[in-house]
Each structure stands twice: as C-alpha cells, then as structure tokens.
mmJSON file of the N, C-alpha and C atoms, coordinates in Angstrom:
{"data_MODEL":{"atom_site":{
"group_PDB":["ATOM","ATOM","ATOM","ATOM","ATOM","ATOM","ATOM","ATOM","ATOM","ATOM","ATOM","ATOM","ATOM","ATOM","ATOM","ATOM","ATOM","ATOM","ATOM","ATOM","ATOM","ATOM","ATOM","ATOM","ATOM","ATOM","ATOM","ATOM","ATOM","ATOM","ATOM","ATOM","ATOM","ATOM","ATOM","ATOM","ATOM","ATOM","ATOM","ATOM","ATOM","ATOM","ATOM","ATOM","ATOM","ATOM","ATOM","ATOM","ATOM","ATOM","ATOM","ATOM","ATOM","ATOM","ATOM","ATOM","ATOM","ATOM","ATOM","ATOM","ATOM","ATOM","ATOM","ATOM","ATOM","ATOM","ATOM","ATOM","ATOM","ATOM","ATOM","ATOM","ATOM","ATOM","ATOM","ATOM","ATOM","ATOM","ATOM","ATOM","ATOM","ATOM","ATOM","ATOM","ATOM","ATOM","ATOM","ATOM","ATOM","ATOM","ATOM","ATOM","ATOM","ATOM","ATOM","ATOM","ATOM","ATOM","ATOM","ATOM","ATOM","ATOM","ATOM","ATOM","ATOM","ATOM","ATOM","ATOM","ATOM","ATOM","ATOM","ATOM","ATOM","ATOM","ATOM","ATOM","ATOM","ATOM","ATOM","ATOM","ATOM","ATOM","ATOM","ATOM","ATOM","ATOM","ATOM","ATOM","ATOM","ATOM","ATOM","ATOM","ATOM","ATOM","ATOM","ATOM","ATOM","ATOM","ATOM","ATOM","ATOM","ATOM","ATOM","ATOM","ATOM","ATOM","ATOM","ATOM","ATOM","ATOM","ATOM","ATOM","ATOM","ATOM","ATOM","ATOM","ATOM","ATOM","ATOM","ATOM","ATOM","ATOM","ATOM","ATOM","ATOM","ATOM","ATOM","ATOM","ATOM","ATOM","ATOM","ATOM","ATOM","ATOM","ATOM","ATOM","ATOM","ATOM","ATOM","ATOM","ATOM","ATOM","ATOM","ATOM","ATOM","ATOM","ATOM","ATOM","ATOM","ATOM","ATOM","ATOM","ATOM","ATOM","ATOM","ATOM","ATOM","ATOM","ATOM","ATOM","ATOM","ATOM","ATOM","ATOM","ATOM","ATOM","ATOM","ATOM","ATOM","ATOM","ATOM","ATOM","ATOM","ATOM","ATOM","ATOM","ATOM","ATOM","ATOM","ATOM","ATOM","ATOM","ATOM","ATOM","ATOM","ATOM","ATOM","ATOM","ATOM","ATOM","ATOM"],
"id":[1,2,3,4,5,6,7,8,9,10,11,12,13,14,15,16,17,18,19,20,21,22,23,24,25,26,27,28,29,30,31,32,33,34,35,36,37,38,39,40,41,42,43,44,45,46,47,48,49,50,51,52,53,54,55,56,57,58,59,60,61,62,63,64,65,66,67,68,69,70,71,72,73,74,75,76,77,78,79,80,81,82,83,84,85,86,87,88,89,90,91,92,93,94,95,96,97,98,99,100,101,102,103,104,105,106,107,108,109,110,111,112,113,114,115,116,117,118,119,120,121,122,123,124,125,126,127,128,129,130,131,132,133,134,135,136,137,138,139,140,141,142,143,144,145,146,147,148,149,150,151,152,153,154,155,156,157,158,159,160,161,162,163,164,165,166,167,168,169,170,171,172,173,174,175,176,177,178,179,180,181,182,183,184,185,186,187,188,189,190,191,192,193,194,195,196,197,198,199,200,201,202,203,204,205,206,207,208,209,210,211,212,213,214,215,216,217,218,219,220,221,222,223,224,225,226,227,228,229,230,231],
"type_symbol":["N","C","C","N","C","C","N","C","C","N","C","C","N","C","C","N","C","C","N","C","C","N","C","C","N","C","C","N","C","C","N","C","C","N","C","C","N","C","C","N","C","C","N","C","C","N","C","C","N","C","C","N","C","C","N","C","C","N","C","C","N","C","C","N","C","C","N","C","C","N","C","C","N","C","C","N","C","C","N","C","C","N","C","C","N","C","C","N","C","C","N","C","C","N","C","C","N","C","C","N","C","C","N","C","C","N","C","C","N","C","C","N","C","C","N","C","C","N","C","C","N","C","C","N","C","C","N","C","C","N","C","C","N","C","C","N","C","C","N","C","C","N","C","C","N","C","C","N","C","C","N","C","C","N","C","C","N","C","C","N","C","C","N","C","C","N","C","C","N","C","C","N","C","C","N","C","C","N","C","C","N","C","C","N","C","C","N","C","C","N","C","C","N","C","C","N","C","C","N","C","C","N","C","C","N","C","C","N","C","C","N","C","C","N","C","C","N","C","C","N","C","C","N","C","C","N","C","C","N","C","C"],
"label_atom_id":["N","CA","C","N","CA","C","N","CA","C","N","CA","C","N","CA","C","N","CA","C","N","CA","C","N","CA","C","N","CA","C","N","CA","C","N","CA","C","N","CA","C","N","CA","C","N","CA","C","N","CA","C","N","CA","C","N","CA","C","N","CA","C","N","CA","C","N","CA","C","N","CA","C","N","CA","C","N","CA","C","N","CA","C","N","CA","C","N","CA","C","N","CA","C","N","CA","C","N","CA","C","N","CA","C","N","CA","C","N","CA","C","N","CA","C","N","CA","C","N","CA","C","N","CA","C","N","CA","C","N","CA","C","N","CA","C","N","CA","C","N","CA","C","N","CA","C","N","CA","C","N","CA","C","N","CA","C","N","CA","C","N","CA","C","N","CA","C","N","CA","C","N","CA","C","N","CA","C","N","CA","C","N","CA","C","N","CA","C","N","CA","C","N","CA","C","N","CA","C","N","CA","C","N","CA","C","N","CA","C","N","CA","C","N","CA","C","N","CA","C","N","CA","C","N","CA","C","N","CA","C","N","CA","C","N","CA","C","N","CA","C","N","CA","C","N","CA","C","N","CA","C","N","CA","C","N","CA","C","N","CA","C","N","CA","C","N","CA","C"],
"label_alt_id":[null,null,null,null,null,null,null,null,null,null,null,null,null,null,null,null,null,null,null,null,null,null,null,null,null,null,null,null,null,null,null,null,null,null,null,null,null,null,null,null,null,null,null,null,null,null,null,null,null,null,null,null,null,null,null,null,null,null,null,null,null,null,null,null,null,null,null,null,null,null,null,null,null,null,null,null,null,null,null,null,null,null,null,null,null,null,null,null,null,null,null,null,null,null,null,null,null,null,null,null,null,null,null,null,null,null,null,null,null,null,null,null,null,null,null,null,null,null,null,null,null,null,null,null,null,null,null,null,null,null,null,null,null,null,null,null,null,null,null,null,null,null,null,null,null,null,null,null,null,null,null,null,null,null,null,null,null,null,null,null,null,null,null,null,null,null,null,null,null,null,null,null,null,null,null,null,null,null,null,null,null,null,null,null,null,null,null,null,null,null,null,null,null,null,null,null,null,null,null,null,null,null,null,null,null,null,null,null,null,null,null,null,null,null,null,null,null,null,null,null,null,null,null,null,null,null,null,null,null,null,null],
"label_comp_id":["UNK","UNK","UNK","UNK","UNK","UNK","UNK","UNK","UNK","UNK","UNK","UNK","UNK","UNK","UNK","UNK","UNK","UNK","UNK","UNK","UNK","UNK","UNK","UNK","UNK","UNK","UNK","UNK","UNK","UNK","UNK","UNK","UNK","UNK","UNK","UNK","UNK","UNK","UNK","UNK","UNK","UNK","UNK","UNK","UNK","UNK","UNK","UNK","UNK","UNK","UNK","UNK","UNK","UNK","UNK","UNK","UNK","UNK","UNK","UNK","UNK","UNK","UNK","UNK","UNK","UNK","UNK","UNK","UNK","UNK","UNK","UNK","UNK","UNK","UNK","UNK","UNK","UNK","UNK","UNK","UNK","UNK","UNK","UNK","UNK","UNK","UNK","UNK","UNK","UNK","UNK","UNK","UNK","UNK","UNK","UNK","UNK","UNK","UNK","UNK","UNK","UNK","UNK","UNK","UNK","UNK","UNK","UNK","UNK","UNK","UNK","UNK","UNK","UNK","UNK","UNK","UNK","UNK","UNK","UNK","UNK","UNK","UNK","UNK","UNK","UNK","UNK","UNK","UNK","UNK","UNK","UNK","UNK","UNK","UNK","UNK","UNK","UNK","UNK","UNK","UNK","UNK","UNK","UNK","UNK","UNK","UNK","UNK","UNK","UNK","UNK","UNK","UNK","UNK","UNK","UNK","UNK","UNK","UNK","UNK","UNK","UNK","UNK","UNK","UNK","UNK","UNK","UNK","UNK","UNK","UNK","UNK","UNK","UNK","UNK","UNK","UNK","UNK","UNK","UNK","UNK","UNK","UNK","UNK","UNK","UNK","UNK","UNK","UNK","UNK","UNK","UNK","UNK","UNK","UNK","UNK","UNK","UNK","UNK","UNK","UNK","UNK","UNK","UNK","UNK","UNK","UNK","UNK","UNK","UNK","UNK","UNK","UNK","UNK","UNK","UNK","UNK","UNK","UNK","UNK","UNK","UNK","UNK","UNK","UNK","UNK","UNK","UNK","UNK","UNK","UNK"],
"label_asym_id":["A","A","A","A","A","A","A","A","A","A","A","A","A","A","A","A","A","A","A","A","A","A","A","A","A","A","A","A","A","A","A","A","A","A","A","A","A","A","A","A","A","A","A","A","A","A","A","A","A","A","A","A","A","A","A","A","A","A","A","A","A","A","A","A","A","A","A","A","A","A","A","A","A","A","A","A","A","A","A","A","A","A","A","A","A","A","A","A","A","A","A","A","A","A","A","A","A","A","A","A","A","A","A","A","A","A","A","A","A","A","A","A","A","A","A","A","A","A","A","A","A","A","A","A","A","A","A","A","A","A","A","A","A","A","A","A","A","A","A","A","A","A","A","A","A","A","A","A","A","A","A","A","A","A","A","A","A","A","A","A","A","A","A","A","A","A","A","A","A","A","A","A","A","A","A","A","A","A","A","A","A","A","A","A","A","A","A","A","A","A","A","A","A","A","A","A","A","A","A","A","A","A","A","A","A","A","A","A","A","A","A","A","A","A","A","A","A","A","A","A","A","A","A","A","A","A","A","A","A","A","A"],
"label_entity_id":["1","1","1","1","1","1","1","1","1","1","1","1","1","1","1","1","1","1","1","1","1","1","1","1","1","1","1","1","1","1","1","1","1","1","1","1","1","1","1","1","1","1","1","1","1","1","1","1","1","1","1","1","1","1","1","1","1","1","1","1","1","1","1","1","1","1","1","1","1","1","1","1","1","1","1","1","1","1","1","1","1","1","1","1","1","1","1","1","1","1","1","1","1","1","1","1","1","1","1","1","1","1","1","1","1","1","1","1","1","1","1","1","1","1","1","1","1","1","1","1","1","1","1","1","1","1","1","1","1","1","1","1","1","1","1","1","1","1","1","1","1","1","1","1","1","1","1","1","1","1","1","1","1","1","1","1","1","1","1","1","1","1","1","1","1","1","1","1","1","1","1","1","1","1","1","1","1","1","1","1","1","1","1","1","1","1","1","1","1","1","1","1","1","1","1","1","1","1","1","1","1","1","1","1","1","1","1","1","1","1","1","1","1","1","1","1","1","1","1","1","1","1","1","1","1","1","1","1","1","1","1"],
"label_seq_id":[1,1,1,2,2,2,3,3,3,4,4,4,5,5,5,6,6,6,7,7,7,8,8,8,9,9,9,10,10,10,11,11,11,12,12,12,13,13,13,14,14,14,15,15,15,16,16,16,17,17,17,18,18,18,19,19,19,20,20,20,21,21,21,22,22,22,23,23,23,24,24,24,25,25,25,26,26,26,27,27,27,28,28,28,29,29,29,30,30,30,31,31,31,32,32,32,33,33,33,34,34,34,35,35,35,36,36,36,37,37,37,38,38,38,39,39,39,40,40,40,41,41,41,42,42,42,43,43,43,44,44,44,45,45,45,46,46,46,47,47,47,48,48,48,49,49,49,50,50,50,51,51,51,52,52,52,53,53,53,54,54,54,55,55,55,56,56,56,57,57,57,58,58,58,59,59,59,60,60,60,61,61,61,62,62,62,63,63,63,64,64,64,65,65,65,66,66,66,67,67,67,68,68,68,69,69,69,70,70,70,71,71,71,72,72,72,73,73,73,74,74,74,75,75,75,76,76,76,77,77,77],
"pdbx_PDB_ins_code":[null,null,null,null,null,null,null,null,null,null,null,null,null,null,null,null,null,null,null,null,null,null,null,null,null,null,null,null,null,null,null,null,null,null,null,null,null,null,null,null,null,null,null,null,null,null,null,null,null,null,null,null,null,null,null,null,null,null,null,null,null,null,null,null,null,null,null,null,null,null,null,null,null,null,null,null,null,null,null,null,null,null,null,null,null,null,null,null,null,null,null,null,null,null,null,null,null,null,null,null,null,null,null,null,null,null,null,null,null,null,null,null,null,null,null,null,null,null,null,null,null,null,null,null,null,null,null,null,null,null,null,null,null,null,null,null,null,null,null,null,null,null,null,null,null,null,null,null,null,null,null,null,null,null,null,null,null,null,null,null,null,null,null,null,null,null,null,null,null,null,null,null,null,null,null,null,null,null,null,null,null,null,null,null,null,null,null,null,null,null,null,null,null,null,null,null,null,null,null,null,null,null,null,null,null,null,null,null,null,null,null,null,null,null,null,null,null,null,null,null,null,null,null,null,null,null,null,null,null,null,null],
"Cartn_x":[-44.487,-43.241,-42.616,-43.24,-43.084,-42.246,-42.718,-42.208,-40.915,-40.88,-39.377,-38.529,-38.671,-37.7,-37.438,-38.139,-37.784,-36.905,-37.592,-36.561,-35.021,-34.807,-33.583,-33.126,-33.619,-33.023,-32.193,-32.802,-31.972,-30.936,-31.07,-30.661,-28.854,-28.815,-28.274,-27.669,-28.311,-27.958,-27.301,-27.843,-26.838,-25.786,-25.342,-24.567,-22.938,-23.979,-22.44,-22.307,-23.2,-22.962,-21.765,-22.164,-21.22,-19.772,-19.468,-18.534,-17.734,-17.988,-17.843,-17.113,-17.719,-17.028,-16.28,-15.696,-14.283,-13.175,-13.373,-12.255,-11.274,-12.496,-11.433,-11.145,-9.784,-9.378,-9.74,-10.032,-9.675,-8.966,-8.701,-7.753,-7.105,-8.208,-7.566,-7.567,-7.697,-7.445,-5.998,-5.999,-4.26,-3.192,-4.294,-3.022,-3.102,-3.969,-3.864,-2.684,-3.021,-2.211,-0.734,-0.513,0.957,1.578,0.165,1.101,1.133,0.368,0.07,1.888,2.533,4.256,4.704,4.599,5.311,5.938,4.905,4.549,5.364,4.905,5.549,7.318,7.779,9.124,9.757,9.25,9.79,9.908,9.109,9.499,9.79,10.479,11.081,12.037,13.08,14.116,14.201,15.072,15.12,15.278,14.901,15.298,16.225,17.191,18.168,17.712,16.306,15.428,15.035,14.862,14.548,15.537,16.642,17.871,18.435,18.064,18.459,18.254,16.29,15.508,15.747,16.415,16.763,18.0,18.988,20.349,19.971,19.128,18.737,17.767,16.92,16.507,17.582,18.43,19.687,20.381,20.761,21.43,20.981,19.027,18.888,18.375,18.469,18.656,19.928,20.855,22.492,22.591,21.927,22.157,21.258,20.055,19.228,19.883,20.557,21.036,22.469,22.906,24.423,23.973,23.285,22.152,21.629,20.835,20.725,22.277,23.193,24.407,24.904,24.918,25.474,24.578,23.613,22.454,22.92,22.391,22.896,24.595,25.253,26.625,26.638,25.998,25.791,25.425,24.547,23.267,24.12,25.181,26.157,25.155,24.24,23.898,24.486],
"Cartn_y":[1.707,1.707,3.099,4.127,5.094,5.716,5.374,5.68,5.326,3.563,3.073,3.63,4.136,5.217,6.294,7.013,8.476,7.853,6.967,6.326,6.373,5.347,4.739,5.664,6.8,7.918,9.09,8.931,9.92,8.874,8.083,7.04,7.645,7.33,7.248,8.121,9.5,11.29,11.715,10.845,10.697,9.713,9.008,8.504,9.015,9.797,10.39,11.634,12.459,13.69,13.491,12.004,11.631,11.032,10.553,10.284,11.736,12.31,13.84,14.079,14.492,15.102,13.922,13.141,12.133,12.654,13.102,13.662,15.094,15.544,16.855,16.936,17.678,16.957,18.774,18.906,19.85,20.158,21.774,21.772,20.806,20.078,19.388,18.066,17.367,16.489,16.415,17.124,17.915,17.487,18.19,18.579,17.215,16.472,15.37,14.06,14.02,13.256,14.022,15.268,15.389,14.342,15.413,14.631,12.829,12.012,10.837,10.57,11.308,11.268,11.625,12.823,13.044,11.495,11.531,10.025,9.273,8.751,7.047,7.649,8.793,9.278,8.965,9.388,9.267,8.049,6.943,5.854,4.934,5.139,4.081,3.635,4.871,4.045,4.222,2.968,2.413,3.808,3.876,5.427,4.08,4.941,4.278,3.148,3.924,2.161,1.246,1.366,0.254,-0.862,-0.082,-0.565,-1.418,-0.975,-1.24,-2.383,-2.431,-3.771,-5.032,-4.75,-5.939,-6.414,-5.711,-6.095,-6.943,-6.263,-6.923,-8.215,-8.449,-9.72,-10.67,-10.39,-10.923,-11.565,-10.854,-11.164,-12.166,-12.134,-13.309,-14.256,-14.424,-15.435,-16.219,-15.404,-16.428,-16.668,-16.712,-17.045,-18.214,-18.094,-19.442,-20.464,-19.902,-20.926,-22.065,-20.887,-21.313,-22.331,-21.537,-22.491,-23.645,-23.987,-25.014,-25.848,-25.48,-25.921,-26.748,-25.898,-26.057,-27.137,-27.409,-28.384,-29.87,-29.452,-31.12,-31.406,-30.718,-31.318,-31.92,-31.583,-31.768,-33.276,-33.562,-34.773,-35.558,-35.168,-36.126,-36.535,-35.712,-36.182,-35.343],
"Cartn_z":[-22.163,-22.904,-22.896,-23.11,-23.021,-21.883,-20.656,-19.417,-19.561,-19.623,-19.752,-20.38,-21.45,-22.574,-21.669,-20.846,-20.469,-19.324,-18.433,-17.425,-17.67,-18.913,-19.935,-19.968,-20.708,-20.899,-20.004,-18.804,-17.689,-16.532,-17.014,-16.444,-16.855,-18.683,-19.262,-19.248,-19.531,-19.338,-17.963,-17.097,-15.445,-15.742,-16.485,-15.967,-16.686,-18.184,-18.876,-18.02,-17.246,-16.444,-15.688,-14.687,-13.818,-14.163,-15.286,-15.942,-16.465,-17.395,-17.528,-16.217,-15.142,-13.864,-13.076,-13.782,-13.264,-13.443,-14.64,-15.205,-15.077,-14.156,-13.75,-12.551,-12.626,-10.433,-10.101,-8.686,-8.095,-7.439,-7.006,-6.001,-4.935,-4.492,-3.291,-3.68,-5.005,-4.936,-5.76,-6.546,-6.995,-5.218,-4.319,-3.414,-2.497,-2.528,-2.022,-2.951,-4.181,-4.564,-4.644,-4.434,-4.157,-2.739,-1.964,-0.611,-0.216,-1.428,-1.507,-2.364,-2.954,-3.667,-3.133,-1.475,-1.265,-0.03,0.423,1.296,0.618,-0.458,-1.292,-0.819,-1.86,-1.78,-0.656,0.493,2.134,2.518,2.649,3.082,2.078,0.926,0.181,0.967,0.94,1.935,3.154,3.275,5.035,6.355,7.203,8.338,8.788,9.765,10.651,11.893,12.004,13.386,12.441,11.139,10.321,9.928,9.905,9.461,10.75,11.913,13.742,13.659,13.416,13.532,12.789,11.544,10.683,10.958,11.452,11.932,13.199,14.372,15.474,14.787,14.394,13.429,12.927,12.478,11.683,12.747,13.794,14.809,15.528,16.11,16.589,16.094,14.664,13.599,13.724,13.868,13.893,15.197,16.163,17.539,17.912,17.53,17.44,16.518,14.919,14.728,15.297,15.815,16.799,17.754,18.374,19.191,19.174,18.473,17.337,17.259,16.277,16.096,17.251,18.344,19.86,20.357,20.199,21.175,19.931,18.731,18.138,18.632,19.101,18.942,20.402,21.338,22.87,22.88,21.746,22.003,20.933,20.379,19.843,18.446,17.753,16.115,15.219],
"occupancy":[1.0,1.0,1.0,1.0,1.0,1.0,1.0,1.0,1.0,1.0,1.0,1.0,1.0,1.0,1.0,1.0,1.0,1.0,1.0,1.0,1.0,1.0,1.0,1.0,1.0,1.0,1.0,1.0,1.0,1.0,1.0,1.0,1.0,1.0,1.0,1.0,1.0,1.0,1.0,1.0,1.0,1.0,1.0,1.0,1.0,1.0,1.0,1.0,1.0,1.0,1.0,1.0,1.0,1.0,1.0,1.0,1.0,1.0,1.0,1.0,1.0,1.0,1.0,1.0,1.0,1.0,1.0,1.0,1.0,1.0,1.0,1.0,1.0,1.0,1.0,1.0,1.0,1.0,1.0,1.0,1.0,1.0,1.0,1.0,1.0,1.0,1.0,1.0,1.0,1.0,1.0,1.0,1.0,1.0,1.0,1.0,1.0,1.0,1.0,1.0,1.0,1.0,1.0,1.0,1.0,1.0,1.0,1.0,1.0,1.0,1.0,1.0,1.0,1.0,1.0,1.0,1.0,1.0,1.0,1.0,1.0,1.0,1.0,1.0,1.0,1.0,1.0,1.0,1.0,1.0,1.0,1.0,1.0,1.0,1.0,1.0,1.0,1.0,1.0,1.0,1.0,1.0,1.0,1.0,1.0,1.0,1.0,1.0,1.0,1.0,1.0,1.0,1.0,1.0,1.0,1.0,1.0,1.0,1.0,1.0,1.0,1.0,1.0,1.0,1.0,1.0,1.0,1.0,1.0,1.0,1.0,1.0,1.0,1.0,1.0,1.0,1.0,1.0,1.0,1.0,1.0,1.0,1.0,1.0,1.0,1.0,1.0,1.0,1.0,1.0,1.0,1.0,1.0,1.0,1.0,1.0,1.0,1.0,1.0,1.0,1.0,1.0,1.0,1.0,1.0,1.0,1.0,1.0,1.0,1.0,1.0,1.0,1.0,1.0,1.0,1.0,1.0,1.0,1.0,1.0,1.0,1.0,1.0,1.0,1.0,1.0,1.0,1.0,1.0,1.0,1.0],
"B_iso_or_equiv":[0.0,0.0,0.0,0.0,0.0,0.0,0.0,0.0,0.0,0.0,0.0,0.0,0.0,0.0,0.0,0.0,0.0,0.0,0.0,0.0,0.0,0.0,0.0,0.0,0.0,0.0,0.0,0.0,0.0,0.0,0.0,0.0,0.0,0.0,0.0,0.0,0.0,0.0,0.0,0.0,0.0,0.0,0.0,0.0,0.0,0.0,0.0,0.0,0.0,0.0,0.0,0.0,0.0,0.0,0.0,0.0,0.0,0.0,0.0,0.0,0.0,0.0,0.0,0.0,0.0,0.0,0.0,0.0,0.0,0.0,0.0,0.0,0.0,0.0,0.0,0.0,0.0,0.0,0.0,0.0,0.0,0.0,0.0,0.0,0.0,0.0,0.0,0.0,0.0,0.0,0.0,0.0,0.0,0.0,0.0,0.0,0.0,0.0,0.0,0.0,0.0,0.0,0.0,0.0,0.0,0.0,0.0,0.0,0.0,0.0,0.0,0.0,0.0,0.0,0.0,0.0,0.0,0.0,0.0,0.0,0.0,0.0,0.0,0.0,0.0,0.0,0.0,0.0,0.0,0.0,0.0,0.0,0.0,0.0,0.0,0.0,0.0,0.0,0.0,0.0,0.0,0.0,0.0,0.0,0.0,0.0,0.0,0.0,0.0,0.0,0.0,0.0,0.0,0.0,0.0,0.0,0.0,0.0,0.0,0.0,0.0,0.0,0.0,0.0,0.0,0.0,0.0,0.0,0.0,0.0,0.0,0.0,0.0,0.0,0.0,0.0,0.0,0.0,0.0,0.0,0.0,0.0,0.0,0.0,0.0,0.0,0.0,0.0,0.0,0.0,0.0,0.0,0.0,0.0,0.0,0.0,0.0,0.0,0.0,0.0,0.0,0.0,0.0,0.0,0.0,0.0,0.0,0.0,0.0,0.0,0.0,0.0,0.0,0.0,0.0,0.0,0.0,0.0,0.0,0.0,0.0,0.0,0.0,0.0,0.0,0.0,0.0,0.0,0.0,0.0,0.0],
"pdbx_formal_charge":[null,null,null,null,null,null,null,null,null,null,null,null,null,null,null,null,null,null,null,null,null,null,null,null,null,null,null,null,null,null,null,null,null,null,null,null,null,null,null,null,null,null,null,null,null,null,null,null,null,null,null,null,null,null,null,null,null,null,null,null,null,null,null,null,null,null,null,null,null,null,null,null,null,null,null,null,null,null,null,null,null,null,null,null,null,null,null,null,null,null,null,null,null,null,null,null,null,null,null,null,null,null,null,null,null,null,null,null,null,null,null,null,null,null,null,null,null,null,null,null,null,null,null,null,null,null,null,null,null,null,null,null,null,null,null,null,null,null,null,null,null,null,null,null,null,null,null,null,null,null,null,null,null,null,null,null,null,null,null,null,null,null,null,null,null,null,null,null,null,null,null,null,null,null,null,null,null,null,null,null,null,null,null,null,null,null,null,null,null,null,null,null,null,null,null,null,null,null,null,null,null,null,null,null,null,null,null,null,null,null,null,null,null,null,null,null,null,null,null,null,null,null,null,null,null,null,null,null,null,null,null],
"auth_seq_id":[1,1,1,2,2,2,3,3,3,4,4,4,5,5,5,6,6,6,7,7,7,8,8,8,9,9,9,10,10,10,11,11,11,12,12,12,13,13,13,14,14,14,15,15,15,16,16,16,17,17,17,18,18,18,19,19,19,20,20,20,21,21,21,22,22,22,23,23,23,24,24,24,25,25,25,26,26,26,27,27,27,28,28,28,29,29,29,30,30,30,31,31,31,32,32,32,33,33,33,34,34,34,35,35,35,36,36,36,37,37,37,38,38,38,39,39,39,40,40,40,41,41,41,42,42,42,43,43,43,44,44,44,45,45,45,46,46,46,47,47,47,48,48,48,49,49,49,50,50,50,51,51,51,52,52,52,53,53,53,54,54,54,55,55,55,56,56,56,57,57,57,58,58,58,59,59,59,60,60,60,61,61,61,62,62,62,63,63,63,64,64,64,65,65,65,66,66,66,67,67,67,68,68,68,69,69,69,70,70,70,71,71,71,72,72,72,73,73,73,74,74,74,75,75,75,76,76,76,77,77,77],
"auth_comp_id":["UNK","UNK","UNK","UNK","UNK","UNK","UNK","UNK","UNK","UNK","UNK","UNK","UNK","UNK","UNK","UNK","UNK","UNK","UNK","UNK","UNK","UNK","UNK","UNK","UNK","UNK","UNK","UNK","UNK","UNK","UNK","UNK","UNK","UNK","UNK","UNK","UNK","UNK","UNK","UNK","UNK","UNK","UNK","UNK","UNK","UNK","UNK","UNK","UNK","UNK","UNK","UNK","UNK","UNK","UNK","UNK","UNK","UNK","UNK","UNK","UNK","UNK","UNK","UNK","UNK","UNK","UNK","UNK","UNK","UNK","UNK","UNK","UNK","UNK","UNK","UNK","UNK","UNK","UNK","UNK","UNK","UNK","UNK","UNK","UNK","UNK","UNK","UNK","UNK","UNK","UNK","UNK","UNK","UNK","UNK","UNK","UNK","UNK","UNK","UNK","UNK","UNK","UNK","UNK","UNK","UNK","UNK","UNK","UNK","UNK","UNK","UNK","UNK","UNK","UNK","UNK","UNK","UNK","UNK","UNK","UNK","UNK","UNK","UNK","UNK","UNK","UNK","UNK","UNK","UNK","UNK","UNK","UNK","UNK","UNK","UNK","UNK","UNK","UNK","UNK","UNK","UNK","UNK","UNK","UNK","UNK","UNK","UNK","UNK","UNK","UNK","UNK","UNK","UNK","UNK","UNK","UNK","UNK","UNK","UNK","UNK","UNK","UNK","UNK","UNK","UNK","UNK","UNK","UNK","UNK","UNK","UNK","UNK","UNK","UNK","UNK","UNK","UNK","UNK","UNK","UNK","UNK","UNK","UNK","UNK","UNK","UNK","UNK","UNK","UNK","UNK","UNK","UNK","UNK","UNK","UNK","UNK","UNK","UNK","UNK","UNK","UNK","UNK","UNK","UNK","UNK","UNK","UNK","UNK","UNK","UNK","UNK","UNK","UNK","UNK","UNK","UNK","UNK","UNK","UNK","UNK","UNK","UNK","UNK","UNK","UNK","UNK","UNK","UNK","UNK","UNK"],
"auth_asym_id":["A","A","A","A","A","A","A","A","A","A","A","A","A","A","A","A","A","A","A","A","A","A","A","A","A","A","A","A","A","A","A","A","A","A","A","A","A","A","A","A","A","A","A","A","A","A","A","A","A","A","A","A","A","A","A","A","A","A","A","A","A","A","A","A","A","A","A","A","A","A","A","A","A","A","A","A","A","A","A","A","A","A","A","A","A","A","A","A","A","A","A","A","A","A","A","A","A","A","A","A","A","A","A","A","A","A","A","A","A","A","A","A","A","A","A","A","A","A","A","A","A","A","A","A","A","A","A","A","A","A","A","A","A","A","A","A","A","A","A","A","A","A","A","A","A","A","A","A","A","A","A","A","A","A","A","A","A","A","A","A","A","A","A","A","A","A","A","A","A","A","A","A","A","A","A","A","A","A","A","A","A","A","A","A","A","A","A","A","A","A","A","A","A","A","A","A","A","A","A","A","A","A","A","A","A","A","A","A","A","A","A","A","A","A","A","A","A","A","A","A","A","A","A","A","A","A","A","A","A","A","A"],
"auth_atom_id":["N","CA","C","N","CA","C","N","CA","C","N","CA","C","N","CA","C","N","CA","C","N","CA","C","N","CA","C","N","CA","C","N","CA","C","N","CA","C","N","CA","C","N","CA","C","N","CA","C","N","CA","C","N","CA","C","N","CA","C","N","CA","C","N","CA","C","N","CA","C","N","CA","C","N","CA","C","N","CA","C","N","CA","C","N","CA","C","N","CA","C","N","CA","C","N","CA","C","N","CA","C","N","CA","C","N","CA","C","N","CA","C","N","CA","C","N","CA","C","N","CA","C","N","CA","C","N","CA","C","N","CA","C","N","CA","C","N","CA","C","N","CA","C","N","CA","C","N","CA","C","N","CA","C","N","CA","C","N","CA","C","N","CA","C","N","CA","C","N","CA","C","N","CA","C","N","CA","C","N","CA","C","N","CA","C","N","CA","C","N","CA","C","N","CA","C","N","CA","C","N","CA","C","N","CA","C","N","CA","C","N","CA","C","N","CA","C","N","CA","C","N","CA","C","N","CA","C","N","CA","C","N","CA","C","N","CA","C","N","CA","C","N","CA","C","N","CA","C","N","CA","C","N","CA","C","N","CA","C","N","CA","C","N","CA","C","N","CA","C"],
"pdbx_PDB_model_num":[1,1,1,1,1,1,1,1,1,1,1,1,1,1,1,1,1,1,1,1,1,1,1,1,1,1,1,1,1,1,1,1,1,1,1,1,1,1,1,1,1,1,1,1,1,1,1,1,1,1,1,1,1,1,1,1,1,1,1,1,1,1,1,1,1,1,1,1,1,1,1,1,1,1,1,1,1,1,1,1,1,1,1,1,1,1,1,1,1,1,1,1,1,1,1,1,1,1,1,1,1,1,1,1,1,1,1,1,1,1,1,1,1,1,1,1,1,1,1,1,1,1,1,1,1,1,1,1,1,1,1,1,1,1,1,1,1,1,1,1,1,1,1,1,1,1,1,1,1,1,1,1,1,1,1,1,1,1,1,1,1,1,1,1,1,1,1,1,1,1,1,1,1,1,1,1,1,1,1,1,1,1,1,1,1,1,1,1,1,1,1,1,1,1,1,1,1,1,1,1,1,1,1,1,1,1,1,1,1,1,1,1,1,1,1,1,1,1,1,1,1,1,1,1,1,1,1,1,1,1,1]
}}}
C-alpha cells in the first residue's frame, strides 16, 4: 500500500509540474502564433487568381447550362 501512495503521489506532483508549464508561452511560441495572424489576415480575402477562378467557374456554369437549354429545345421537350 505504501508503494501505491508514493507512486499516486508523483504521479500527481508530475502532472501539476506539467500543467504549471502550459501556461507560459515562450519566445517562439509568441512568435509563432503571430505569424499563425499574420497568415489567417492574408488570405481572408480573395487575391485577383482567386477571383479569375470563380468568374471562370461561373462562366462554365452558364454555358453548360445554355447548353443544356440548347439540347432540350433541339429534342423538342
């Protein structure tokens, strides 16, 4: 029984040690989560090839549907 208590015990004494040192950031993790905001900030919005690709998407969206349009009117439904 004895044993088990001292076991329990550092068990326990490790695990608030390791908790304790969660809580403080260091240098580089300071400088990591900047550049983790500076990241998010930058690609919120659209760059100009993003903006390209969805217009080009858009575009051959209304052409398949024309398409479409054009083939039922051919086959007379």
């Amino acid at each position: 029984m004895r044993t088990f208590s001292k076991g329990l015990l550092v068990v326990v004494f490790g695990g608030l040690l390791g908790l304790a040192g969660c809580d403080q950031q260091g240098p580089m993790e300071k400088a990591g989560e900047s550049a983790d905001e500076a990241v998010e900030d930058v690609t919120e919005d659209q760059g100009p090839m993003e903006e390209a690709g969805e217009e080009m998407g858009d575009a051959w969206d209304e052409t398949k549907e024309a398409g479409d349009k054009m083939g039922d009117a051919m086959d007379g439904d």
